[in-house]
mmCIF file of the C-alpha atoms, coordinates in Angstrom:
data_MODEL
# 
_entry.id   MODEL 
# 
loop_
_atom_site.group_PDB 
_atom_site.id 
_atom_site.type_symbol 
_atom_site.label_atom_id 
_atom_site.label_alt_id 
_atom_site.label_comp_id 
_atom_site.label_asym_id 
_atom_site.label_entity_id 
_atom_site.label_seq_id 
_atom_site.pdbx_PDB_ins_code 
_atom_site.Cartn_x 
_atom_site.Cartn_y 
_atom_site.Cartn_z 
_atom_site.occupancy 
_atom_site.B_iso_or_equiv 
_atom_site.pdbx_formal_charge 
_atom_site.auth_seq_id 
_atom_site.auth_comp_id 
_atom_site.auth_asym_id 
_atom_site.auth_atom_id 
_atom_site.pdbx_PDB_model_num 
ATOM 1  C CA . UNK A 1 1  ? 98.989  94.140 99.514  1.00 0.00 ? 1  UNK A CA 1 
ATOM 2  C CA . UNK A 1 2  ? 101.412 94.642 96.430  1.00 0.00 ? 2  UNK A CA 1 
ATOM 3  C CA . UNK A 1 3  ? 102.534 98.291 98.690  1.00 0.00 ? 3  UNK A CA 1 
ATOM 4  C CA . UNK A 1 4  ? 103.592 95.698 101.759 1.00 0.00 ? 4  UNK A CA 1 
ATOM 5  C CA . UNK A 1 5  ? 105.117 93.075 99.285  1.00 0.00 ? 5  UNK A CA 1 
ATOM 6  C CA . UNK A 1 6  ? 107.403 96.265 97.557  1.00 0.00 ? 6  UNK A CA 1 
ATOM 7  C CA . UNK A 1 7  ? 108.430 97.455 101.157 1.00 0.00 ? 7  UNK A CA 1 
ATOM 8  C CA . UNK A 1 8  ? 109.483 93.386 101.849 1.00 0.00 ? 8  UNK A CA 1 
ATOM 9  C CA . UNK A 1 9  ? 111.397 92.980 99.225  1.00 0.00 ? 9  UNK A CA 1 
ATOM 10 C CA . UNK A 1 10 ? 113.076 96.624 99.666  1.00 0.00 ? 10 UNK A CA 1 
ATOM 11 C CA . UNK A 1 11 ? 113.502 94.968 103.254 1.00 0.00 ? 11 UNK A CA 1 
ATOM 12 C CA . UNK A 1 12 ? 115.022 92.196 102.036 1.00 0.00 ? 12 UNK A CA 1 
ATOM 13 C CA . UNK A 1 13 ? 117.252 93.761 99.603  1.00 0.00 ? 13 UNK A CA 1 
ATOM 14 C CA . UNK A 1 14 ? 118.592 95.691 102.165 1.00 0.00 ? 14 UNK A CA 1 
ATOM 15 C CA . UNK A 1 15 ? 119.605 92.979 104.284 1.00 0.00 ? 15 UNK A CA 1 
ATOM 16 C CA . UNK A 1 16 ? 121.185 91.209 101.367 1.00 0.00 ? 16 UNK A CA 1 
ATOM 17 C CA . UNK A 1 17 ? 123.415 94.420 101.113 1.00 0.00 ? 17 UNK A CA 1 
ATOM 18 C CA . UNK A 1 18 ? 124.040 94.265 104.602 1.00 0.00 ? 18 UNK A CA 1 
ATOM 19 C CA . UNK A 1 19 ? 125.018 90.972 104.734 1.00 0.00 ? 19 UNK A CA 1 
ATOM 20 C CA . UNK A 1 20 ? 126.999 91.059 101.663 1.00 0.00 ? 20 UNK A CA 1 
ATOM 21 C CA . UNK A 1 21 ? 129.113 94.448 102.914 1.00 0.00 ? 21 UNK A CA 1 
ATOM 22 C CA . UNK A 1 22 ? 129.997 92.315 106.571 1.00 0.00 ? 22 UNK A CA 1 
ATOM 23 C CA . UNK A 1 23 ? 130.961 88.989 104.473 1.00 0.00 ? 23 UNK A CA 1 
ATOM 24 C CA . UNK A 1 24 ? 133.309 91.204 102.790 1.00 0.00 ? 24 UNK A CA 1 
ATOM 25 C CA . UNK A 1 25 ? 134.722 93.198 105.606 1.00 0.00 ? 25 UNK A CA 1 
ATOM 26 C CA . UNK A 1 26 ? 135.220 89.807 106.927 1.00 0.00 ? 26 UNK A CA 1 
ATOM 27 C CA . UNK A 1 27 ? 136.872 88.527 103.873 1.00 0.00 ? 27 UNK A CA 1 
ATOM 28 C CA . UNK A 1 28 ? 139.048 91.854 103.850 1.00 0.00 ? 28 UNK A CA 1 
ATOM 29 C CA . UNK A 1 29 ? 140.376 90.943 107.280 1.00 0.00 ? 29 UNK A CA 1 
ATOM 30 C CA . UNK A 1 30 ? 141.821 87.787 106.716 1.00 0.00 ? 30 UNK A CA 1 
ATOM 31 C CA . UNK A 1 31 ? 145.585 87.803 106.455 1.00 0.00 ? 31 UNK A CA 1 
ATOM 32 C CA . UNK A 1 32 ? 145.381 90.013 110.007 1.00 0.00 ? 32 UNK A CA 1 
ATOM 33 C CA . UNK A 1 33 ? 143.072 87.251 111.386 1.00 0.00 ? 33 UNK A CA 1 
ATOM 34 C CA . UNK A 1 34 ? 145.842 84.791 110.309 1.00 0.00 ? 34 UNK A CA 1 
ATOM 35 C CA . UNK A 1 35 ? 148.482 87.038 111.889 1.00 0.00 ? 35 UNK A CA 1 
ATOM 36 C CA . UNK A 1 36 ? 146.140 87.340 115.089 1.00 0.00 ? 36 UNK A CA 1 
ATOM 37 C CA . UNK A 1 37 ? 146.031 83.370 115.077 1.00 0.00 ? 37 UNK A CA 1 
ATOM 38 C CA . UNK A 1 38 ? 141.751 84.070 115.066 1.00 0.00 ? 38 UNK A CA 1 
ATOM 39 C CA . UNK A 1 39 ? 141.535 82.886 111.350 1.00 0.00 ? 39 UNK A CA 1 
ATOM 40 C CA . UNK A 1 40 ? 138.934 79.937 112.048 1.00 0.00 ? 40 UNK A CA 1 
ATOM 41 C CA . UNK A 1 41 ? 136.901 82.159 113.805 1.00 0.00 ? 41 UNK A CA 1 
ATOM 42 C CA . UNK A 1 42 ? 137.047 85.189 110.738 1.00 0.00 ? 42 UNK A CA 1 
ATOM 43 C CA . UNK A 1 43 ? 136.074 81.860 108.540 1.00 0.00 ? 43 UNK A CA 1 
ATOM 44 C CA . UNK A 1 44 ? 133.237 80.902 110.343 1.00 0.00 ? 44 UNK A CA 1 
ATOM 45 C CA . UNK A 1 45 ? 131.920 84.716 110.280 1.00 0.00 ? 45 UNK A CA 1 
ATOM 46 C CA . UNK A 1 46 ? 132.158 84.857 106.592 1.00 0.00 ? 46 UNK A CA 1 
ATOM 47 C CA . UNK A 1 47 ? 130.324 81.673 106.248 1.00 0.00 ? 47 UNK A CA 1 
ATOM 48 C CA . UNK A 1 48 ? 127.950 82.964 108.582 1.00 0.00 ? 48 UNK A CA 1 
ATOM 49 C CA . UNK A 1 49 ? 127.183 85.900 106.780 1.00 0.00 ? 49 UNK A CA 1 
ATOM 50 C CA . UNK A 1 50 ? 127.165 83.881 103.112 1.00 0.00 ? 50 UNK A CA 1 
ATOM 51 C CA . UNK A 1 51 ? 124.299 81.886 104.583 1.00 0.00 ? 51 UNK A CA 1 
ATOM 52 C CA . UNK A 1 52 ? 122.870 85.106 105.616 1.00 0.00 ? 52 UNK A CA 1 
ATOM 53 C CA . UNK A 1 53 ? 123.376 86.514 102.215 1.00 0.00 ? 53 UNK A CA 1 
ATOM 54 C CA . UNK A 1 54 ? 122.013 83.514 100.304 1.00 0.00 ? 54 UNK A CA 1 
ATOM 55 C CA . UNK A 1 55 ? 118.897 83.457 102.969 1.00 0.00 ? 55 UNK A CA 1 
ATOM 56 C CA . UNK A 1 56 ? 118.005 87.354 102.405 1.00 0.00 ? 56 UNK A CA 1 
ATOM 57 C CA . UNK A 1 57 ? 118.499 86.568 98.331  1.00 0.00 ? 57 UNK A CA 1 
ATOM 58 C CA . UNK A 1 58 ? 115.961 83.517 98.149  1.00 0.00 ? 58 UNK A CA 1 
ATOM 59 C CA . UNK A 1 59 ? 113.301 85.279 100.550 1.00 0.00 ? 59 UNK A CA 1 
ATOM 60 C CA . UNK A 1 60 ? 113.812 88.427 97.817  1.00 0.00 ? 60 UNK A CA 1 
ATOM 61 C CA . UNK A 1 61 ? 113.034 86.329 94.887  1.00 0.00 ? 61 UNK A CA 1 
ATOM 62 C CA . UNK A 1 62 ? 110.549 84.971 96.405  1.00 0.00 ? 62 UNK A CA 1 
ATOM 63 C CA . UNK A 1 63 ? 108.602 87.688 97.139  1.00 0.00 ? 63 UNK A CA 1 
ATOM 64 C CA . UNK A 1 64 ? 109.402 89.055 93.658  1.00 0.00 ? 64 UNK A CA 1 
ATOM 65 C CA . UNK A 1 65 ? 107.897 85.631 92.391  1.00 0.00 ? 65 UNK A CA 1 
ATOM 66 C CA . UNK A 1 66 ? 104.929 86.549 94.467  1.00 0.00 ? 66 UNK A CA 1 
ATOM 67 C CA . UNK A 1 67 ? 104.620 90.391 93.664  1.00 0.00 ? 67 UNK A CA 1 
ATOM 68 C CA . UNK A 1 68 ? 104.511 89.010 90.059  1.00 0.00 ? 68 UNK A CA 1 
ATOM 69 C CA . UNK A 1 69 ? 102.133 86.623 90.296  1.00 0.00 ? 69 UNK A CA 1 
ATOM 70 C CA . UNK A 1 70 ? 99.912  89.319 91.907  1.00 0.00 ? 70 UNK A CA 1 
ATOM 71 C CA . UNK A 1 71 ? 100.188 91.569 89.766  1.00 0.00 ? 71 UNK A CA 1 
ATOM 72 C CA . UNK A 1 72 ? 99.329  89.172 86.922  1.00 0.00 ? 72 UNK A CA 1 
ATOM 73 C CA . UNK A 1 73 ? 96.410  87.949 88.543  1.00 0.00 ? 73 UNK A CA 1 
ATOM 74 C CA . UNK A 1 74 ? 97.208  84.418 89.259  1.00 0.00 ? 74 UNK A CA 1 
ATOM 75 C CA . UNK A 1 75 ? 97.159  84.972 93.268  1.00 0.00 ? 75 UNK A CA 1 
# 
């Protein structure tokens, strides 16, 4: 159990990462998205990918939360 939990929140980390590294190439590209006249749509990707991030980060502590409570014997 506490093995699949570890590989979750690896999972999960992963995917914050992920999502954190696209917000940002996101980010990076907005003064050419502004040139390009596509800046709403580079906005709503980099909120898109925020929510992502934030998502990813809550199921992570979560499953920390749980590994811990595990592993002191309260679940």
């Amino acid at each position: 159990m506490q093995l699949l939990l570890v590989l979750g929140v690896v999972a999960a980390a992963g995917l914050v990462l992920f999502s954190l590294a696209r917000g940002l190439i996101y980010f990076a590209q907005g003064h050419r998205a502004a040139i390009d006249g596509t800046a709403h749509e580079n906005q709503v990707m980099q909120n898109k990918m925020m929510m992502a991030r934030v998502k990813w980060q809550a199921i992570t502590i979560i499953l920390l939360i749980i590994i811990g409570m595990t592993a002191a014997g309260g679940g």
